[in-house]
C-alpha positions in Angstrom: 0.2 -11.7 -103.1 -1.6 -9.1 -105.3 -2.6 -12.4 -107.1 -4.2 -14.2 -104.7 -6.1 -10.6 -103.1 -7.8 -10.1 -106.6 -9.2 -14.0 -106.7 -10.4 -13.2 -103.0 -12.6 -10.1 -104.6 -14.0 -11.7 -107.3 -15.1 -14.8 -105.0 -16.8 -12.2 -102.6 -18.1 -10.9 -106.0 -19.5 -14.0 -107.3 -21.5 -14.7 -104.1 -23.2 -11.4 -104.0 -24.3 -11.2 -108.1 -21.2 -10.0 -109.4 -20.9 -6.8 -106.9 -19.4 -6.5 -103.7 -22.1 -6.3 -101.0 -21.2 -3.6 -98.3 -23.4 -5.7 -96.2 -22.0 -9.3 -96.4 -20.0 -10.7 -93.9 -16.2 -12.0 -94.1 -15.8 -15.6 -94.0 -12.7 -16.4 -93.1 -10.8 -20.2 -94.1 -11.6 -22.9 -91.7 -8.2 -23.5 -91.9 -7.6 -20.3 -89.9 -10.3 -21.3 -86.9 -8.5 -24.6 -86.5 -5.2 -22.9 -85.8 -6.8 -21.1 -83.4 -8.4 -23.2 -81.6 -4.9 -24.8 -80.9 -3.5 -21.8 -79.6 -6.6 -20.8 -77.4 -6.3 -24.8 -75.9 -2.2 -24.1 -75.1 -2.7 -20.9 -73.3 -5.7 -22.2 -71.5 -4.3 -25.2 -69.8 -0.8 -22.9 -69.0 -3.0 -20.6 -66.9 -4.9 -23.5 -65.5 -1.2 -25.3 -64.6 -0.5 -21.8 -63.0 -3.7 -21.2 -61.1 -2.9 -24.7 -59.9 0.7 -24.4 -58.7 -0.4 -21.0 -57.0 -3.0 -22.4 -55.0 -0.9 -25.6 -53.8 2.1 -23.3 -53.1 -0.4 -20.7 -51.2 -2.3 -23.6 -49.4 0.7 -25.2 -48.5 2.5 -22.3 -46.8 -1.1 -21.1 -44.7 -0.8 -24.4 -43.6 2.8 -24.2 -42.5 2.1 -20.8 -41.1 -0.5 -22.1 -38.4 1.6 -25.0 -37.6 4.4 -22.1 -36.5 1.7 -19.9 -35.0 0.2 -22.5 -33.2 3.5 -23.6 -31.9 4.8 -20.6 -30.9 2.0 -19.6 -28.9 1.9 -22.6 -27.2 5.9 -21.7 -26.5 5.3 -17.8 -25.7 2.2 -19.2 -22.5 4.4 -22.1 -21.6 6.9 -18.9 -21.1 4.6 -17.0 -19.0 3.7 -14.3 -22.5 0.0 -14.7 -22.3 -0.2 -10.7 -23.9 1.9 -11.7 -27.1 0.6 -12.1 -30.1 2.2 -14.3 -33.1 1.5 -13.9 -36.9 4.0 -15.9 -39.3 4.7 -15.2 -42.6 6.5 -18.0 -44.5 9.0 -19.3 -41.6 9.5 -15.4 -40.2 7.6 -14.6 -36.8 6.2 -11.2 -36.2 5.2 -11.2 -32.2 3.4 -7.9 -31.4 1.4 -7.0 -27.9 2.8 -7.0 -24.4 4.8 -7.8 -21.7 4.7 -7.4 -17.8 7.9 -5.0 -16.1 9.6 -7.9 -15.4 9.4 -9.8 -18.5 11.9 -8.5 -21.7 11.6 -9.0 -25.6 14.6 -10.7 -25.9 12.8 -13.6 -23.9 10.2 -13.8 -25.6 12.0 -14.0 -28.8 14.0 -16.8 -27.4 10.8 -18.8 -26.3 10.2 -19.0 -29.9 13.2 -18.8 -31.8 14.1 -22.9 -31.5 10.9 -23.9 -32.6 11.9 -26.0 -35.7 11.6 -24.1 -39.0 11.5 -21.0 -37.5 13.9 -18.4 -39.8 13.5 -15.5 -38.1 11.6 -13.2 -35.2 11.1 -10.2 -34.7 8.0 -7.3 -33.9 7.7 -5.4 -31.3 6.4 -6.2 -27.3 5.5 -3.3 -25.2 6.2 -3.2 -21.3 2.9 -2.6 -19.1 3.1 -2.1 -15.6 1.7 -5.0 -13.6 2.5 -4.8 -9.7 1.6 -2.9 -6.6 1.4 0.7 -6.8 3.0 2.3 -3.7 0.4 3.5 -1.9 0.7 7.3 -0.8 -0.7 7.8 2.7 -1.3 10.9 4.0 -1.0 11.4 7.8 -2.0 14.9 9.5 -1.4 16.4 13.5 -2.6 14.6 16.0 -6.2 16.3 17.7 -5.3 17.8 20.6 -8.6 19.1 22.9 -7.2 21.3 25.8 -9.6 22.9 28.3 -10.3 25.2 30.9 -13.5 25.9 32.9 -16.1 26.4 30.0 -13.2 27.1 27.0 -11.2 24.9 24.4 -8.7 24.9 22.2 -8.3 22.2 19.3 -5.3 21.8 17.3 -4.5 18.8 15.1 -5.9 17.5 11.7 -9.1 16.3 9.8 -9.7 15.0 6.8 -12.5 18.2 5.8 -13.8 21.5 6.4 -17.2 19.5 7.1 -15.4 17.2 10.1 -13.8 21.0 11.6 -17.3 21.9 11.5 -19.0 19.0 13.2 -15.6 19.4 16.0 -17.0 23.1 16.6 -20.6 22.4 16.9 -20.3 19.6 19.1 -17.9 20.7 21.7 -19.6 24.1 21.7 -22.6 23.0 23.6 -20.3 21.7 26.1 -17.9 24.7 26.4 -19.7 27.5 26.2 -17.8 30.2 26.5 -15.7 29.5 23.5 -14.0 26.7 21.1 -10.9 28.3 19.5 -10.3 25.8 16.3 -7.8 28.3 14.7 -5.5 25.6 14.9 -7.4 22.7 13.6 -6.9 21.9 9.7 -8.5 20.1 6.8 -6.3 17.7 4.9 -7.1 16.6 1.9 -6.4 12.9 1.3 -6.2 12.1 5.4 -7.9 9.0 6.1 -11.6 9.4 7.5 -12.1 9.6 11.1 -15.3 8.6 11.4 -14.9 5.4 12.9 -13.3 7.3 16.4 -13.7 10.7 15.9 -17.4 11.7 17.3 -16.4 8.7 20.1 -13.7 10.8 21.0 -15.7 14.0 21.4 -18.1 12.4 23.6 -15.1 11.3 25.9 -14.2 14.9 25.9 -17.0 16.0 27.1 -17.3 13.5 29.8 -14.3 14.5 30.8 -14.9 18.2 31.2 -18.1 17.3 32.8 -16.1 15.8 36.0 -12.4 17.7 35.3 -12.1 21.6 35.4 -9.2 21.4 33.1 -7.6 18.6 31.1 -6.5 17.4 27.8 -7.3 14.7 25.5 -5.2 13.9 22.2 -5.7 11.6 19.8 -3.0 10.4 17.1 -4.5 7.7 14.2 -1.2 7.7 12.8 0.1 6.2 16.1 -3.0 4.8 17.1 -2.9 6.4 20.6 -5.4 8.2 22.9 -3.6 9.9 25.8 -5.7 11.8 28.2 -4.6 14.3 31.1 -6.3 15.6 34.5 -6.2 15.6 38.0 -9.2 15.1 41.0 -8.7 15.2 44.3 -11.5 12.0 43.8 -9.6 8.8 43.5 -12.6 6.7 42.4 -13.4 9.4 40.0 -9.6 8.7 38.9 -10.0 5.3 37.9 -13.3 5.6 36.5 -12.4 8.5 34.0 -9.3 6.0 33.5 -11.0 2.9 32.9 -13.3 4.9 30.5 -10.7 6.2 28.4 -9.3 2.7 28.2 -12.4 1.4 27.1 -12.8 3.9 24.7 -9.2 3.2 22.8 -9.8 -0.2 22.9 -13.3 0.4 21.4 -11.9 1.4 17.9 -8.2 -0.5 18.4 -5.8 2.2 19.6 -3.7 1.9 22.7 -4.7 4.0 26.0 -2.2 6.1 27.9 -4.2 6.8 31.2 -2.8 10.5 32.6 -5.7 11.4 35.2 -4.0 11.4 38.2 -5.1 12.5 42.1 -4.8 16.2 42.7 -3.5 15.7 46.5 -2.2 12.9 47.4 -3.4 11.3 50.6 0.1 11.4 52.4 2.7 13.6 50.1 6.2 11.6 50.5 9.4 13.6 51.7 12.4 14.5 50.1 14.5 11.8 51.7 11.3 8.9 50.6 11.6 10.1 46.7 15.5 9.7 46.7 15.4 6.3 48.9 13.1 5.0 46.0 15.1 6.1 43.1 18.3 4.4 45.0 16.3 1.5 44.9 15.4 1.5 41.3 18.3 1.7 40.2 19.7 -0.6 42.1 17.6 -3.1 40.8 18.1 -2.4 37.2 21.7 -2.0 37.3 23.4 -4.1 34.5 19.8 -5.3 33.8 16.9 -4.7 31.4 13.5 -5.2 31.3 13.3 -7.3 28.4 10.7 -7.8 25.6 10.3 -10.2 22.8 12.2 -9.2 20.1 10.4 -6.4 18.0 7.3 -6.7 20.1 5.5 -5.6 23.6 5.4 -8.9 24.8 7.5 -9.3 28.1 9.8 -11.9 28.3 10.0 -14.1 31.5 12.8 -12.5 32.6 11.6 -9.3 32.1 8.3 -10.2 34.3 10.9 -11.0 36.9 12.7 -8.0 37.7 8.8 -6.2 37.8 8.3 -8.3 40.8 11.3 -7.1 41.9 10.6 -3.7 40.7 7.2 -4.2 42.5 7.7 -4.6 45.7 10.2 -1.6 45.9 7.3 0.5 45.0 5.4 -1.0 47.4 7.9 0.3 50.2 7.1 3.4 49.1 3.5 3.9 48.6 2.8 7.6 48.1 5.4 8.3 45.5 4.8 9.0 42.2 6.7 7.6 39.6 7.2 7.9 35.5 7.6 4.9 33.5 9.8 5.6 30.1 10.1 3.7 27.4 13.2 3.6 25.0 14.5 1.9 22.0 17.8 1.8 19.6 18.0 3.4 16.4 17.5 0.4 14.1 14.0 0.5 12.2 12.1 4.0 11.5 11.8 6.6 14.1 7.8 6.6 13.9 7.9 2.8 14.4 10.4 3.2 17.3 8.8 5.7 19.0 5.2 3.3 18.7 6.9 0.5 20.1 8.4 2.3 23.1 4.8 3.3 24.1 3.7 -0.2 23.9 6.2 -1.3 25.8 5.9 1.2 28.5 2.4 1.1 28.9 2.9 -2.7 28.8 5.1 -2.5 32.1 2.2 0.0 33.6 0.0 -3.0 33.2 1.8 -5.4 35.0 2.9 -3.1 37.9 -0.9 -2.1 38.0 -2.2 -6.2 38.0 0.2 -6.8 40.4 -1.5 -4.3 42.9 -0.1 -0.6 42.0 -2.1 2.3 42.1 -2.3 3.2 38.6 -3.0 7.1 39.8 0.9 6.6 40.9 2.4 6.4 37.6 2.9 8.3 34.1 3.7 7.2 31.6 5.8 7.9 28.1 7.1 6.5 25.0 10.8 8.4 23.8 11.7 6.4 21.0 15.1 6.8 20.0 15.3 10.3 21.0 17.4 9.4 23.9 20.2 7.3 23.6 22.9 6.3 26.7 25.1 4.2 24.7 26.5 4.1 20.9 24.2 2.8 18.4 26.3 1.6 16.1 27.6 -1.5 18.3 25.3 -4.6 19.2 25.9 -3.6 23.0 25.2 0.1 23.0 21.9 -0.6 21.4 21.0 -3.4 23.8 21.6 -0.6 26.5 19.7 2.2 24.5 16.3 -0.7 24.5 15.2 -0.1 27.8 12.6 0.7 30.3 13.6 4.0 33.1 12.1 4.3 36.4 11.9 7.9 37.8 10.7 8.9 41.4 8.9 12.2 41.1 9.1 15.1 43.7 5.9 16.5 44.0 5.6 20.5 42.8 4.8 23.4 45.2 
């Protein structure tokens, strides 16, 4: 080896006049290069190989992967997921997004799990909320006007200080001596009254105009407008009557008609009141006036024993008489006690279309309140739904 470095030097030495030159370059043997050149080739086509089997590997799977996402949406909509989102990775299934309340991730997973050369699934699905939210309404005291000569009192609920503002200022040009609201509230969240409110104040004043006393109340939760007073003027009667009717109907709640004739023209005896209640009840012994079930609507036999009913009042012109309405227990109090209005003021109708005097009669609605029978049998309910006729002394 020492040998063959010497002859190397003195090769060198030859080329450059007998001395090495610092500045001559190294030739190495051809020999060397074409060894190299092998080697470079070899390793080159191994990493092209490589690079090549990556890319057909990698292309092949992307391509696999979309099949299964593809699929598995189509699976996850068919299924009613349209919020779910699928992302594969080799044959495993992420799903990520979300599902209604009544949908669960175990479903979903199942609506993609068969698909063919799915491994695995798994991710997670958040529940969103997707129904009807209960809706909270807010119901205050009915508006209850009560006067006197040139004073009022208000009670009730509104739905702002502005609307117990606009009450003050408009009944205080019509009673002048005073409008004590003390008792009337602002609720927040009540539903607006415009729509019968200021209609409502005008019908008060009318009122007070041709009453010296009375009282209007009006209840949106019920949907009822009652009004009291007494004249000694029966036309005046049924005008202030039909006008408070009108007025109800005017923004859809029922009337209950309380304006009744100071005097009556011939005041019935003792003996006339209790012949008439004798009679009543007679005629609705063991019977009801029946309705439609769940509604107002009289039935045919019901519109029968009015006739009846009818023509015993008839007998007896000058008395004065109160129409009740009752129900059962079944359903909600507030919906019982509606519906016993309705059906009482229903039966006032008739009575009145068959000739009454409306002035005659008044009129109420007791719900459930008042019960003759046991409402936990079919029988005592049917008993408890009824309609009561009373005969009414007159006071003083």
């Amino acid at each position: 080896m020492l040998k063959s470095k010497k002859r190397g030097i003195q090769d060198v030495a030859h080329y450059t006049g007998g001395r090495p030159s610092a500045s001559s370059s190294f030739n190495p043997d051809p020999r060397d290069d074409d060894v190299m050149s092998s080697v470079g080739f070899a390793a080159a086509v191994i990493v092209g190989f490589i690079i090549i089997a990556f890319l057909a590997v990698r292309f092949g799977t992307a391509g696999i992967e979309a099949d299964l996402e593809a699929k598995a949406r189509q699976a996850l909509t068919t299924s009613g997921f349209t919020e779910v989102n699928v992302d594969a990775r080799g044959t495993s299934l992420r799903l990520s997004g979300s599902i209604t309340t009544e949908q669960t991730q175990d479903e979903a997973y199942a609506a993609v799990s068969g698909i063919t050369g799915v491994g695995s699934v798994g991710g997670a699905l958040w529940p969103v909320f997707t129904g009807d939210l209960e809706e909270i309404v807010v119901t205050g005291e009915a508006i209850d006007i009560t006067w006197n000569g040139d004073e009022a009192i208000v009670s009730g609920s509104v739905s702002s200080t502005e609307k117990v503002a606009f009450v003050n200022q408009t009944l205080s040009s019509t009673f002048t001596n005073g409008v004590d609201i003390a008792g009337l509230s602002a609720l927040e969240g009540l539903e607006d009254e415009t729509t019968w409110l200021g209609t409502t104040l005008s019908l008060v004043q009318r009122f007070a105009d041709a009453l010296p006393a009375g009282r209007v109340v009006v209840d949106p939760s019920a949907k009822l407008l009652t009004v009291v007073g007494e004249t000694e003027d029966k036309a005046l009667r049924d005008e202030l009557n039909d006008l408070a009717t009108e007025t109800g109907a005017g923004f859809g709640f029922a009337v209950t008609t309380g304006v009744r004739l100071l005097v009556l023209e011939t005041p019935p005896t003792d003996k006339e009141v209790e012949e008439l209640q004798i009679n009543l009840d007679d005629l609705i012994e063991g019977k009801v006036v029946e309705f439609e079930v769940k509604s107002y609507a009289l039935t045919s036999e019901g519109e029968a024993l009015l006739d009846e009913i009818s023509a015993a009042l008839e007998s007896v012109p000058n008395v004065r008489v109160r129409i009740s309405g009752h129900t059962d227990s079944q359903g909600s109090h507030e919906d019982n006690q509606v519906l016993s209005e309705l059906r009482a003021r229903t039966v006032l109708e008739y009575l009145v279309a068959k000739g009454a005097d409306q002035g005659r009669f008044e009129m109420v609605g007791l719900g459930e309140s008042e019960p003759i029978a046991d409402n936990t049998t079919a029988e005592g309910r049917a008993r408890n739904r009824r309609i009561e006729f009373t005969a009414l002394l007159e006071e003083g």
